[in-house]
C-alpha positions as CSV (number, residue, x, y, z in Angstrom):
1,X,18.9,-31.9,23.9
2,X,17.4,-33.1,20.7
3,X,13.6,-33.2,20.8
4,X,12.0,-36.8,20.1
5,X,9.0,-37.5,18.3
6,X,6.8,-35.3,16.2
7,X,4.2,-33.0,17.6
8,X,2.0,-31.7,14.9
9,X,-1.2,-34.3,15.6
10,X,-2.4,-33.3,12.3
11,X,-1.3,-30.0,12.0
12,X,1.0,-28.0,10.5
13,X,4.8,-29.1,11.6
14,X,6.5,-27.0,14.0
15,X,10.2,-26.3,14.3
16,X,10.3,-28.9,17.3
17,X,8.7,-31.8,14.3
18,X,12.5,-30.0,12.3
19,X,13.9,-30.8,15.3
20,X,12.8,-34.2,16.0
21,X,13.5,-35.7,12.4
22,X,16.7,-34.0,12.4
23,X,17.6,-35.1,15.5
24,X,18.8,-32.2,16.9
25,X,18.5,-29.2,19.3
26,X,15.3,-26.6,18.5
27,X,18.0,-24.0,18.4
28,X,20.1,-25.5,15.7
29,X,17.1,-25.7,13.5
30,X,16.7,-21.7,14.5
31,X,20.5,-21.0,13.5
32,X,20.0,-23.0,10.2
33,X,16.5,-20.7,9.9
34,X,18.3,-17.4,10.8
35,X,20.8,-18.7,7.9
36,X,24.0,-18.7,11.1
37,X,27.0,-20.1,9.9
38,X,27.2,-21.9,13.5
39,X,26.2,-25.0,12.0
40,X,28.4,-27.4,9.7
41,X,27.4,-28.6,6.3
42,X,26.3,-32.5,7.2
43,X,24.2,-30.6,9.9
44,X,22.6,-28.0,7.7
45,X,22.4,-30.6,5.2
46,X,20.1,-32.8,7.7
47,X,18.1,-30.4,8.5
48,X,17.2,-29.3,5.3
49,X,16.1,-32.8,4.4
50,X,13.5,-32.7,6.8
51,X,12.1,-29.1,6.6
52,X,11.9,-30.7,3.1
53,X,9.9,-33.8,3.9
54,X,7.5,-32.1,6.3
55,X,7.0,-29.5,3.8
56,X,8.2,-27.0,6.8
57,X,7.3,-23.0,6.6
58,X,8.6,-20.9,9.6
59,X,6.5,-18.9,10.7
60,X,6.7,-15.2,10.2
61,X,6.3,-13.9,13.5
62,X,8.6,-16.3,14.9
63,X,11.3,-15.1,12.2
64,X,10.7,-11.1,12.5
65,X,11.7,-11.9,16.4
66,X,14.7,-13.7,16.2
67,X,15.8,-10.7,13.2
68,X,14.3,-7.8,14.5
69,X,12.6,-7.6,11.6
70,X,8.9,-7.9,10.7
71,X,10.1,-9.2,7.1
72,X,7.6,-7.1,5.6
73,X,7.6,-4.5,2.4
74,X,5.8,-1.4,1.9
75,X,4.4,-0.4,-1.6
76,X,2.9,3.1,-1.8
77,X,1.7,4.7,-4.9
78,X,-0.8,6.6,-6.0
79,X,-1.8,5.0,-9.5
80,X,-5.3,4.9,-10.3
81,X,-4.5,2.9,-13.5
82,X,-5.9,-1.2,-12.4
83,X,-3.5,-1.9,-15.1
84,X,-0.3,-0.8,-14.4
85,X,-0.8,-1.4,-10.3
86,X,-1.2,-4.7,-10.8
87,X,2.1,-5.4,-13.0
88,X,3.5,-3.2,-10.4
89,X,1.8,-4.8,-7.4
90,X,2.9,-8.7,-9.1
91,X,6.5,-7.3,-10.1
92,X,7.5,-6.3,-6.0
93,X,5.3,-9.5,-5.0
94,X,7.6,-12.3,-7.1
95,X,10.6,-10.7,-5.4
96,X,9.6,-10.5,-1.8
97,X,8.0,-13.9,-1.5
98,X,11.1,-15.1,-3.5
99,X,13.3,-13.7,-0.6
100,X,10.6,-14.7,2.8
101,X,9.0,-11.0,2.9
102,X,5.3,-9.8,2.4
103,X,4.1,-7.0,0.7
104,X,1.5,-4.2,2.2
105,X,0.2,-1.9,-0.1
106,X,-0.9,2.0,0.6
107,X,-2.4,4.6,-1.7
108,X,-0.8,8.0,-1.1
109,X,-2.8,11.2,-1.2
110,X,-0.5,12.7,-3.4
111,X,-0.9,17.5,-3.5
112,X,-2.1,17.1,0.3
113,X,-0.6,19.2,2.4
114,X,0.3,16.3,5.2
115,X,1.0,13.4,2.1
116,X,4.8,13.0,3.3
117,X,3.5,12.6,6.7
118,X,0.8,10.1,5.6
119,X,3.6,7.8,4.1
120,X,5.6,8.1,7.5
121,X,2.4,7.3,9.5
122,X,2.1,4.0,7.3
123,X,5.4,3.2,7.6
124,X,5.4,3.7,11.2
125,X,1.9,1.7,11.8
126,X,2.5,-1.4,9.3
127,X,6.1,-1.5,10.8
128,X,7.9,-2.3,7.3
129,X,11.3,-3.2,6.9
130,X,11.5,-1.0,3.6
131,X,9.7,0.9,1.1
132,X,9.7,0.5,-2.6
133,X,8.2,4.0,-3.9
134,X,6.3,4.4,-7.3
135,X,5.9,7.8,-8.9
136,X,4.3,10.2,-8.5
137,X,5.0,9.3,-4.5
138,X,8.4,9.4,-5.0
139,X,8.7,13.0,-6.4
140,X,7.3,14.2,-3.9
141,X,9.7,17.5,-2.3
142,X,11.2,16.3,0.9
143,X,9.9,12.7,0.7
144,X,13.5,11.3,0.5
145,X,15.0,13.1,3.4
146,X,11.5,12.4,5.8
147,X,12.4,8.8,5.0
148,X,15.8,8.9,5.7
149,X,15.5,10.9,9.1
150,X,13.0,8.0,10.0
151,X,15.3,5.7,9.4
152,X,13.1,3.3,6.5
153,X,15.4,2.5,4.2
154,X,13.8,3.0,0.3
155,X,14.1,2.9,-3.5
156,X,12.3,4.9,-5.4
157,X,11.1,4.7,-9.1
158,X,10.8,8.1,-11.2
159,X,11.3,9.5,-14.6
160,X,14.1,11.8,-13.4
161,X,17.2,11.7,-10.5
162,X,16.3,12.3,-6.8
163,X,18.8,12.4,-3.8
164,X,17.8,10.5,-0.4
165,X,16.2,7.5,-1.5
166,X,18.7,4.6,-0.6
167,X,18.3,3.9,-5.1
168,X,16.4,5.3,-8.0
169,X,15.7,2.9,-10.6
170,X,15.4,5.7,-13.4
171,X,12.0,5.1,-16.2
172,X,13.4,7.4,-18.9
173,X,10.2,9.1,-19.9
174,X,11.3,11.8,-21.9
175,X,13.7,9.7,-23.9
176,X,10.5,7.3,-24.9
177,X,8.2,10.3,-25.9
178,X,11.2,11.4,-27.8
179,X,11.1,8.2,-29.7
180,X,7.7,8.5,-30.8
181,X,7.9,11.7,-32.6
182,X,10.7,10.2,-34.7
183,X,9.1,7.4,-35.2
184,X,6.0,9.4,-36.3
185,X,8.1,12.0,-38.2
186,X,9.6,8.7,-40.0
187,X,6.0,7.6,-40.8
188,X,5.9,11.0,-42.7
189,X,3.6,12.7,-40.3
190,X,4.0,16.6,-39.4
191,X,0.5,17.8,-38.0
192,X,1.0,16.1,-34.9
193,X,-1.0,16.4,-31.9
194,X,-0.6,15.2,-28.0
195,X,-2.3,14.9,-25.1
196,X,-0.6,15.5,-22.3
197,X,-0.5,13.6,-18.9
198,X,-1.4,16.0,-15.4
199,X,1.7,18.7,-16.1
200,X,2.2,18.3,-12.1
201,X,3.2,15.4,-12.3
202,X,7.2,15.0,-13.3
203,X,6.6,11.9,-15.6
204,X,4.0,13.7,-17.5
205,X,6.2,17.0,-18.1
206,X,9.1,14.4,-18.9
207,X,6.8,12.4,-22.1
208,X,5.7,16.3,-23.0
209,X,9.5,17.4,-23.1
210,X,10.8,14.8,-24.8
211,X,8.0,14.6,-27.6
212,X,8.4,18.3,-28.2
213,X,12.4,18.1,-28.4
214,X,12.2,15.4,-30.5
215,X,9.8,17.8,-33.0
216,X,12.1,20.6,-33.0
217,X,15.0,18.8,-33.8
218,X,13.5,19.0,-37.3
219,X,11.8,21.9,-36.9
220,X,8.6,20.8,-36.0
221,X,6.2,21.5,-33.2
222,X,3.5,20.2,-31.7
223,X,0.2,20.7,-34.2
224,X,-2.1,20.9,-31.3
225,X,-1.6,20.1,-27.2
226,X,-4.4,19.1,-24.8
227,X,-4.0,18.4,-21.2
228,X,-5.6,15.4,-19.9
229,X,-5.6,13.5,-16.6
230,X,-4.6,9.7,-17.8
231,X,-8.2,9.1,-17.8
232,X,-10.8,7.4,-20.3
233,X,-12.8,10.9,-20.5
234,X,-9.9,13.0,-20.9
235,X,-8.8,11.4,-23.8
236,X,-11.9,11.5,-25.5
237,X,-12.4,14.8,-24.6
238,X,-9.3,16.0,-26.2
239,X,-10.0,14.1,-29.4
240,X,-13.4,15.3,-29.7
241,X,-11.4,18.9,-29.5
242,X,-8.2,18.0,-31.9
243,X,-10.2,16.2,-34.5
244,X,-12.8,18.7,-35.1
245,X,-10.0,21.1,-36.1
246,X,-9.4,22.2,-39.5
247,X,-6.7,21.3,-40.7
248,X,-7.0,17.8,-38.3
249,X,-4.2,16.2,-37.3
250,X,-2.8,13.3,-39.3
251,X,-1.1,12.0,-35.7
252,X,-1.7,12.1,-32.0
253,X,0.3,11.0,-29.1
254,X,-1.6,10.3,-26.4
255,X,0.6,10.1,-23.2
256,X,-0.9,7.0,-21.7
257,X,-2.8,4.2,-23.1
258,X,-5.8,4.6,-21.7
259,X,-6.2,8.2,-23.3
260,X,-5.4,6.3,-26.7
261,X,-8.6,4.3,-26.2
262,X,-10.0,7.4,-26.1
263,X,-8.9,8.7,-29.3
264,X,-9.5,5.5,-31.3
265,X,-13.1,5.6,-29.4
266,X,-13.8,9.1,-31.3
267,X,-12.3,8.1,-34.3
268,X,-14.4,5.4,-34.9
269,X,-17.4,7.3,-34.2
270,X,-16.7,9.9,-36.6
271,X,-15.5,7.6,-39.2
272,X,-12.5,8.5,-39.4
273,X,-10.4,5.1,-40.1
274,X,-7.3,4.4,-38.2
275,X,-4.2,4.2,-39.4
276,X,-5.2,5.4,-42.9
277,X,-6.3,9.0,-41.9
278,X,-5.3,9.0,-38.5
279,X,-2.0,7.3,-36.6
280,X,-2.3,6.8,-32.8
281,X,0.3,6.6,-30.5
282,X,-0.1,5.7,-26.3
283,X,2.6,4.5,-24.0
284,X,2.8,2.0,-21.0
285,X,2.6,-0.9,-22.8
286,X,-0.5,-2.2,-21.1
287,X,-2.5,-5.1,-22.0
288,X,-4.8,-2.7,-23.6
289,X,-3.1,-1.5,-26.4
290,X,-3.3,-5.5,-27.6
291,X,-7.2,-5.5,-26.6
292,X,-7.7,-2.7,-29.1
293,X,-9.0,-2.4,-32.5
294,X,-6.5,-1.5,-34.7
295,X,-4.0,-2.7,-31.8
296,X,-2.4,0.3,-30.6
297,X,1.5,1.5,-31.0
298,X,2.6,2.2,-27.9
299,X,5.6,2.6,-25.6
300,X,6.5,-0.7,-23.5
301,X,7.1,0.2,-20.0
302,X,8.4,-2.9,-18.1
303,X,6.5,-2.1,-14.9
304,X,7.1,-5.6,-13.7
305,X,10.2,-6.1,-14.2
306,X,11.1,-2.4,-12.9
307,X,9.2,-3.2,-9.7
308,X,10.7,-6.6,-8.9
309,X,14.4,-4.6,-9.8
310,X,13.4,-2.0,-7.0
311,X,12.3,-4.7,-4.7
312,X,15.3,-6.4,-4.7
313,X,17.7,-4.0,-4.4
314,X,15.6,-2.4,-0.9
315,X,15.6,-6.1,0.2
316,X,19.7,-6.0,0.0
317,X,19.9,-2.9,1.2
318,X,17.7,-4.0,4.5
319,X,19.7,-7.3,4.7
320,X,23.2,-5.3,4.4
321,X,23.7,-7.8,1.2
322,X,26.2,-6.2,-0.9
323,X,24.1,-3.7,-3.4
324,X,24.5,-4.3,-8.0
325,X,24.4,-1.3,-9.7
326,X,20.5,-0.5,-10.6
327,X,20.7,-0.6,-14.5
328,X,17.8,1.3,-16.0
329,X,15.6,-1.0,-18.1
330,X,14.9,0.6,-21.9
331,X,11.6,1.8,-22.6
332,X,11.0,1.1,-26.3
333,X,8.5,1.6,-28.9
334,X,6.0,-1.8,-30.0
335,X,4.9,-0.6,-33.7
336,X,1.2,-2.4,-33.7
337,X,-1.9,-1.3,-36.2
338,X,-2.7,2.1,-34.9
339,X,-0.1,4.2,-37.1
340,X,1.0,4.1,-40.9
341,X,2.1,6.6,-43.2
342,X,-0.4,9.9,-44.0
343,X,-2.8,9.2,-46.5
């Protein structure tokens, strides 16, 4: 029977307050909830007008039970880079709360021996309808098929292909690093330098490929290569090393912005001007490359808009919606102060 009469007091309104301002049954207001196609248009309609007026939320709990869901999404990473977690972090977030899930997060220990297991164990303890999986997690050897055999459905974001994951949105890395070399080769540069990302990790040995292809298609190479772990120190570390060469270079590609700070940190301290001795490249995209000074060329990486791709995409693939192709958003090069012609 229709419930009469709201209940709240004062507090937040219930399904039976739905009910009562509908007039109708708790369990129609359920059906419309659960989104069943039991109930007619006028019905639906009326109901909607008064989850409307009382500004109605369902609760979580009460919606995970009547599914057999628990409506909630698993990020897990292992980015120590503020920056780009938190474009990732806002990218899956706009998506799930646009679609009724929340969003746990989880740091992966990524080249421990039990890491695979570590993702299961959170999967398993957080109960999560779905994973969205950020590199370097998601190159992980036998990741996919742990997943699958688990039964957690996931997409995956990586620089290269990878069976098992239910999707892999693809960030085409080496096609990017490729693009600055020309674009540095265009400048007029040919002692160019670069400082690698970790070369365990598959996104770093992508950039390194596709900047050193992109040199030999003109017969260039690389004028200098140091390794360097993403971080602040590494990349002055490496420019300390490059630019005390003789001949310097007149270019370096640093393979994350961050690591460009670096290089524009030495520079200026050994008066060396930027871009009229010395062109500077990063990539990512980050908000850092406009906080610089010169503001730093760099390679845009959508990291939002990547994230809130993957997210939807796990969230059809959980709700058995029928799945769109996962198009591959282009990583592109933002020409800025940092690099100009060799002087």
């Amino acid at each position: 029977m229709p419930q009469t009469g709201p209940s709240h007091g004062g507090n937040e309104p219930t399904i039976v307050d739905v009910a009562a301002m509908a007039g109708v049954s708790i369990r129609t207001v359920s059906r419309v909830l659960n989104q069943s196609p039991k109930v007619n248009r006028e019905t639906r309609a009326r109901i909607q007008v008064a989850i409307d007026a009382l500004n109605f939320r369902p609760s979580l709990r009460a919606r995970a039970l009547a599914k057999g869901r628990s409506f909630l999404i698993g990020l897990v990473h292992n980015d120590r880079n503020a920056l780009v977690l938190d474009s990732v972090q806002r990218g899956v977030g706009r998506e799930a709360t646009r679609r009724g899930y929340e969003v746990i997060c989880h740091s992966v220990p990524v080249g421990d021996p039990g890491a695979a297991d570590d993702v299961l164990g959170f999967a398993r303890r957080a109960r999560v309808d779905g994973l969205v999986v950020m590199p370097p997690v998601s190159d992980m050897v036998g990741l996919p098929d742990a997943l699958k055999g688990d039964h957690v459905p996931a997409v995956a974001i990586s620089a290269v292909p990878i069976r098992g994951y239910g999707a892999v949105l693809l960030s085409r890395e080496r096609q990017a690093a490729g693009d600055v070399a020309r674009h540095l080769i265009g400048l007029g540069h040919r002692r160019i330098a670069m400082i690698t990302g970790p070369q365990d990790m598959i996104s770093a040995i992508e950039r390194r490929a596709g900047f050193v292809e992109a040199l030999a298609e003109v017969g260039a190479a690389p004028a200098a290569e140091m390794e360097g772990d993403y971080s602040l120190a590494a990349g002055v570390a490496a420019a300390n090393s490059l630019l005390a060469a003789s001949p310097a270079p007149t270019a370096i590609f640093a393979a994350n912005d961050i690591m460009a700070a670096g290089v524009l940190k030495v520079a200026a301290e050994r008066g060396i001007a930027v871009p009229a001795a010395l062109s500077v490249v990063g990539f990512d995209g980050s908000i850092v490359a406009e906080m610089l000074t010169p503001a730093l060329t760099t390679v845009a990486r959508p990291f939002g808009a990547m994230a809130e791709m993957a997210t939807r995409h796990l969230i059809d693939l959980i709700e058995g919606a029928p799945l769109s192709e996962l198009t591959s958003p282009m990583l592109s090069i933002v020409p800025a102060q940092s690099t100009a012609a060799p002087g």
